[in-house]
N, C-alpha and C positions, 0 to 999 in steps of 0.2 A: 768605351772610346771617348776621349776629348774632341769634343765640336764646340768650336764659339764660331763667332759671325761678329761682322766689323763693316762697317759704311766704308769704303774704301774702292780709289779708282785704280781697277787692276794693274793698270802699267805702274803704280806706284807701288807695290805691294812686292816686297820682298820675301820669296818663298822660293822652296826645291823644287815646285811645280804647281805652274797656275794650270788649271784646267778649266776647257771650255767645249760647250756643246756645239754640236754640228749636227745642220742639217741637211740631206740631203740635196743637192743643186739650187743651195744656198751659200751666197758669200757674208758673213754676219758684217754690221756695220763697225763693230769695234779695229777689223781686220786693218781698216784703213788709217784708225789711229797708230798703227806701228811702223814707223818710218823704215826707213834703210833694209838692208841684207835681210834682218829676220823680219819683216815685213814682209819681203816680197818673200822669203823662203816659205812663208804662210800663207799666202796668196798660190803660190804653185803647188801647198800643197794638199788645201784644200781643193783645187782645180781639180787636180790629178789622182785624185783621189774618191771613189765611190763610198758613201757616208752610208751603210748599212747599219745596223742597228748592232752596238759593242765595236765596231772599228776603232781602232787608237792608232796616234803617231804623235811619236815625240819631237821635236825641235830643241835642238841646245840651240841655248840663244849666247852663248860665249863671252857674256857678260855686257852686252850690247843692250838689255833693258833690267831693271831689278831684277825677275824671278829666272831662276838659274835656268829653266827649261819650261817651252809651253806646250799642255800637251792635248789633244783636239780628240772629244769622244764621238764616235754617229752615233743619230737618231734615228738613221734612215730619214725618211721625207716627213714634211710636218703634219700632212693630214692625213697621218697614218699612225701619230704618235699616242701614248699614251702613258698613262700611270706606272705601269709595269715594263715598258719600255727603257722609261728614265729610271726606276729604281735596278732594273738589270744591266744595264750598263753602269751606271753609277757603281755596285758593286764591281762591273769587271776593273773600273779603273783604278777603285781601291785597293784591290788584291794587287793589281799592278804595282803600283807605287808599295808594296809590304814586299811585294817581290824583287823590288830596287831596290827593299833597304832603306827608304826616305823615311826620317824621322815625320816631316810634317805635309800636307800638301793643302793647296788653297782652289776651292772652287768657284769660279766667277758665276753669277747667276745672270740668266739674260733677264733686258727691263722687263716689265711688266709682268714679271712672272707671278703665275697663280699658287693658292697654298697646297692646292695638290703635286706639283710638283715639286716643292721644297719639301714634303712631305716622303716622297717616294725618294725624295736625294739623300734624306738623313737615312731614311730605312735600308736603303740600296747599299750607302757607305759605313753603317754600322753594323747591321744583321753579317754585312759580308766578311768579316773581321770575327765574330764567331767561332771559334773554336774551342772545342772539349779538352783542356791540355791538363786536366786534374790529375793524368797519371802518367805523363810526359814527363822527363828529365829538363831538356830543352823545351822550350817554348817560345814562339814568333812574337815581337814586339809587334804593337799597333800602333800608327800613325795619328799623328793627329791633324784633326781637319778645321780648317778654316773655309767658313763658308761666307764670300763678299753679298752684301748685300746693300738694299736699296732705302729700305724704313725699318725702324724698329718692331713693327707690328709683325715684322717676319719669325721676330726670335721668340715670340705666345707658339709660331708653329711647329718651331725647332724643339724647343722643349717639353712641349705636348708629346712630339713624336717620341722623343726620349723615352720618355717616362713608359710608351707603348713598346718599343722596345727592351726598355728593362723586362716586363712581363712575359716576351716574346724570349729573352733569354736567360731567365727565370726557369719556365717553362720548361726551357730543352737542356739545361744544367742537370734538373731533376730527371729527367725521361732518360739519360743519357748512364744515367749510375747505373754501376752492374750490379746482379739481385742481392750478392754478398756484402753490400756496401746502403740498400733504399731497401727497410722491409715496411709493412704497415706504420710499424712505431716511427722510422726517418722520417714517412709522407708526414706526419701529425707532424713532427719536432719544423718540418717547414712552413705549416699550415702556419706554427706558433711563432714562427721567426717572422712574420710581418704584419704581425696585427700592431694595432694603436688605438688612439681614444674612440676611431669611428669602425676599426674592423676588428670584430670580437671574435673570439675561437671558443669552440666547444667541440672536448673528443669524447665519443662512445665509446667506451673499453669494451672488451667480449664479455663481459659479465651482467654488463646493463643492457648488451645487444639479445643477450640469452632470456634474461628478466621480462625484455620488451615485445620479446618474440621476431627477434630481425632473423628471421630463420634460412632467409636467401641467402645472406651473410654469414652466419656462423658455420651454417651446413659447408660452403665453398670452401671455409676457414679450416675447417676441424683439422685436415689431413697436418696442415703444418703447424712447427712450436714458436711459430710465428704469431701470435696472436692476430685478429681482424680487427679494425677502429673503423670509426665511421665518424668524418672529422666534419665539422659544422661551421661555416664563416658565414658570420652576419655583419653585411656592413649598414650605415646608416639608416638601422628601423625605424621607422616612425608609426606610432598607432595608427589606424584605421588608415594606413597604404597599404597596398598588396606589395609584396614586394616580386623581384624577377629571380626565378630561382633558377642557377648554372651547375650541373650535376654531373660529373666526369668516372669515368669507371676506372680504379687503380689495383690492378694486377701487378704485384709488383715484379711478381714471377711466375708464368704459366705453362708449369709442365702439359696442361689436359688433365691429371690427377690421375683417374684411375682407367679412363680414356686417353691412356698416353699416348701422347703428339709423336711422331716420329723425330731420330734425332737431326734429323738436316735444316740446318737453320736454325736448334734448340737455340740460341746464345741470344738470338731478336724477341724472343721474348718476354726478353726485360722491358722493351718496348707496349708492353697491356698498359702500362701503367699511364699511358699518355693522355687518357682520356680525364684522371686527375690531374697532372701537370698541368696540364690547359685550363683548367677552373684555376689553379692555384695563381699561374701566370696571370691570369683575368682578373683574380682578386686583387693582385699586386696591383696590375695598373691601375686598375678603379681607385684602390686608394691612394697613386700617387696622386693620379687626376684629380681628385678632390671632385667626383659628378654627385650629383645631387639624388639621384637614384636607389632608391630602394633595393639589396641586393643579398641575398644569401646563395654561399657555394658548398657544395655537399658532395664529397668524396667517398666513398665505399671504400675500402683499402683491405685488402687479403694478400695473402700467398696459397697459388693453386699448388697443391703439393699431394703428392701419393703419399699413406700411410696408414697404421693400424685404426688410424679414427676418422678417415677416407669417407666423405660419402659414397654412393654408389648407385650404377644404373640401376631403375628397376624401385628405385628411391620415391617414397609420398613425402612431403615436402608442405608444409601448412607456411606460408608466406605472409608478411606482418600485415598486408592488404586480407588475408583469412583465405584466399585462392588455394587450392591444393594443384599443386603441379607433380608428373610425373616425372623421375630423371630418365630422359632415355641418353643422354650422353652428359658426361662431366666435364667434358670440355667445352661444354654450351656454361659456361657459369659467368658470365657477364653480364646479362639480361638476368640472373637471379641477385644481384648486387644492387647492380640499377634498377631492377624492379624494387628493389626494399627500400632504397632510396628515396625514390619519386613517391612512393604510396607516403614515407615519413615527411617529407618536402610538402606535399599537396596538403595533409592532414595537419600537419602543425600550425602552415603559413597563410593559405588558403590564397597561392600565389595569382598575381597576376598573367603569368606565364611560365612556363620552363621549359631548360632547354638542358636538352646532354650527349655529353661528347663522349664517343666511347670508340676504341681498336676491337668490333664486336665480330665481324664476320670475314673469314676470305671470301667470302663469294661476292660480300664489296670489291674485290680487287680483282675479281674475274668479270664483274659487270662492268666497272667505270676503268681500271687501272689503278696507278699510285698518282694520279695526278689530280683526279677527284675524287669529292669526298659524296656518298650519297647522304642525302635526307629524307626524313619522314619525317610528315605532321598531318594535324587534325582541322586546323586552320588555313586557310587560303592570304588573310592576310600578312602572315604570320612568313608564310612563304615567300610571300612578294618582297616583305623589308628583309629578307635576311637574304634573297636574293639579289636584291639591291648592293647590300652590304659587300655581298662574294664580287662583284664586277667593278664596285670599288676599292679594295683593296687587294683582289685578284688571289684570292684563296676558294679555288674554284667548286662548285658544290652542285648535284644535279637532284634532282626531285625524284622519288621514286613512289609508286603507288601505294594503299593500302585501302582495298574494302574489306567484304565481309569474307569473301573467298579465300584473302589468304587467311582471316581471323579463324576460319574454319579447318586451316589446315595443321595448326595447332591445339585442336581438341583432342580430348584423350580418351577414354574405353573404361580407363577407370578412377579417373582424377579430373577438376573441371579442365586442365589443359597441360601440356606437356611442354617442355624446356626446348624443343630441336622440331621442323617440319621434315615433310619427305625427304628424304635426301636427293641432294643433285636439284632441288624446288626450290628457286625463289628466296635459297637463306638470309640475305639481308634484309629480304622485307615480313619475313618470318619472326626473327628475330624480333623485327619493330614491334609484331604485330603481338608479340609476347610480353614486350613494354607496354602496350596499348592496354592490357588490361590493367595497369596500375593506375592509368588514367581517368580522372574525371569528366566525361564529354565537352562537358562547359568551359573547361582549363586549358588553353591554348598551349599546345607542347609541341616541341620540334626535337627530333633523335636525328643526330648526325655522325654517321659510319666515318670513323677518318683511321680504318683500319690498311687504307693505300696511301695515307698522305701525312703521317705519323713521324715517319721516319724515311731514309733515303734507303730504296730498295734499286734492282739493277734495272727496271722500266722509268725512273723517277726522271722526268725532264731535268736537263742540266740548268739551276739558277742562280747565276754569280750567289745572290744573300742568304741560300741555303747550302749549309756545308757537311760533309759527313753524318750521321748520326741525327739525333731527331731533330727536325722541323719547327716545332711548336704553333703548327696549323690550328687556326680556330682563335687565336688570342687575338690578332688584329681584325678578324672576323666579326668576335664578337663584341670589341670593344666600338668597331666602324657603328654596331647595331644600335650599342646601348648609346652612343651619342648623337645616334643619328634620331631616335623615336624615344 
């Protein structure tokens, strides 16, 4: 999407549609600079009108001031407003105006406006424009946005947000390929399509994976003639920094294997893969950003497929951490990916933290819904900034336990631990608890489940800047984080 910004006093400003915000049982001062008819037609109808949050009304102005039509968003009341507010209406009003058919539309910003809300206007009006039209004939033009502003120190924020944006729809371009189209080899060829002189790529082939003993990995791999990669982004290393390691799980397609998944819904399971898109997305922005940051992204990539060289339940399992795990279900195979992961991450880098995002359990989505995401960690501070992070940029994300009780619930009888807990027990924090042995005590890690918030399912709240199809949750989360600490 085209977005500039221009100093400019709106009455002066020739466009198909100036928009402006409203507030609740508020008359804005601007109102009063508009003389005659469409003045007052805007005075009545802001009066008459109750300013909930997404309300729109148009005014033609019949050629009585520049902009051919002006058109008035709610915010609802003002100390009720916030971040997510302004970026969901901003979206609704965009789609509006793509639904008019307006080439361009101009948005006036009120004085004093702060960078979080010009932050949430670009997100709002670009994210919402979004669409997956790679195997569409026809396809919706996007408008372009002018956004009035006050000093130039606005447009460090516009363009900031861009660049977080590209990532965000980076992201959901990838998630969004169907399995016949994104196998292991595609995830790499993206990995490769955005490095430069500060983000370096390195892919594991199954051959060095088999050599090295990534046996969470290849075991997952075997069933398809898909080969596994295990793709490696390093952005700006520097000696003696630890750097932040971002670890994503990429299924690119998840039958269950030899625990086949029922077929209802088989076709969202192109959606496992999300948990790499989002490191992928995340790499992006970091390196449009230009942050100073220490950063490696580490993707696991398989396809879970049924066949003659299928692991199987019942399966001992030597794991590149040396753990022997039991298979009692193949359908648990995303905590053996990311376990081999994390143990390779932890031992190479000797990170200052890591973090990983993975579509690991439905029983996230029986606990929180599709609206949040759960997390586990081992750190408390760790929880604090990243929950921080979720309330600023409203990628919402809830805490979930882990002591010794559930680490006990995946031990095994004849192996040190097993891949799956009781059933119907506690599976996402089972799960974690099965990551948790690739971890270092001392290693501040955080696993976060965004197997409800991945993609758009039929519980998924309605939000103007997400559209059909995957989300790319977790890129502005964790870019809020890495800029924030």
């Amino acid at each position: 999407m085209k977005i500039i910004t221009e100093i400019k006093n709106h009455l002066h400003k020739k466009t198909k549609a100036l928009c402006h915000f409203i507030y609740e049982d508020e008359i804005p001062d601007w109102v009063n600079e508009i003389h005659g008819r469409v003045g007052n037609t805007i005075k009545q109808t802001i009066s008459n009108t109750e300013w909930k949050e997404g309300e729109i009304r148009i005014i033609e102005t019949h050629g009585l001031i520049t902009a051919e039509r002006i058109i008035l968003i709610g915010l609802g009341l003002r100390k009720n407003s916030n971040a997510e507010i302004i970026r969901n209406s901003t979206g609704k009003i965009s789609r509006e105006i793509q639904k008019m058919k307006l080439p361009e539309y101009t948005i006036s910003l009120p004085k004093n406006v702060q960078a979080e809300f010009v932050v949430s206007i670009v997100e709002g009006a670009e994210l919402s424009m979004y669409n997956f039209d790679k195997y569409k004939s026809n396809t919706k033009k996007i408008p372009e946005l002018c956004i009035l502003i006050h000093n130039n120190e606005i447009n460090k924020t516009v363009m900031k947000t861009q660049k977080v944006n590209m990532g965000v729809m980076f992201a959901r371009d990838i998630a969004n390929l169907p399995p016949n189209d994104c196998y292991p080899s595609t995830m790499a060829k993206f990995a490769k399509s955005i490095t430069n002189n500060k983000l370096k790529c390195r892919i594991i082939s199954k051959e060095c994976l088999e050599r090295e003993k990534f046996n969470g990995i290849t075991s997952v791999g075997m069933g398809s003639k898909n080969e596994p990669k295990l793709i490696v982004l390093e952005y700006n290393l520097k000696k003696n920094v630890k750097p932040i390691i971002i670890i994503g799980k990429a299924v690119t397609f998840d039958t269950g294997e030899i625990s086949l998944k029922p077929s209802e819904k088989l076709e969202e399971m192109k959606f496992d893969k999300c948990g790499g898109c989002v490191v992928l997305g995340i790499m992006k922005a970091v390196s449009e950003l230009k942050l100073s940051t220490s950063i490696v992204g580490i993707i696991p990539s398989v396809e879970n497929m049924p066949g003659g060289n299928s692991y199987r339940p019942g399966d001992i399992i030597k794991m590149y951490n040396e753990k022997m795990v039991e298979i009692i279900n193949t359908d648990a195979e995303g905590r053996l990916i990311l376990s081999d992961a994390i143990s390779y991450g932890e031992k190479k880098y000797s990170p200052k933290t890591i973090i990983d995002f993975a579509t690991l359990t439905g029983a996230c989505i029986t606990a929180l819904g599709t609206n949040v995401a759960g997390f586990i960690t081992n750190n408390d501070d760790l929880a604090i900034k990243f929950s921080e992070s979720s309330k600023r940029c409203n990628e919402e994300i809830w805490q979930l336990p882990l002591n010794n009780d559930y680490m006990d619930m995946i031990k095994s009888e004849i192996a040190d631990i097993k891949n799956i807990g009781p059933k119907g027990a506690a599976g996402t924090i089972t799960a974690a608890a099965f990551l948790a042995h690739s971890i270092n005590k001392n290693t501040p890690w955080i696993h976060v489940d965004i197997a409800g918030t991945s993609w758009i399912q039929p519980s998924t709240k309605y939000r103007s800047y997400n559209s059909n199809g995957a989300t790319g949750f977790g890129v502005r989360l964790t870019i809020d984080y890495l800029t924030n600490n």
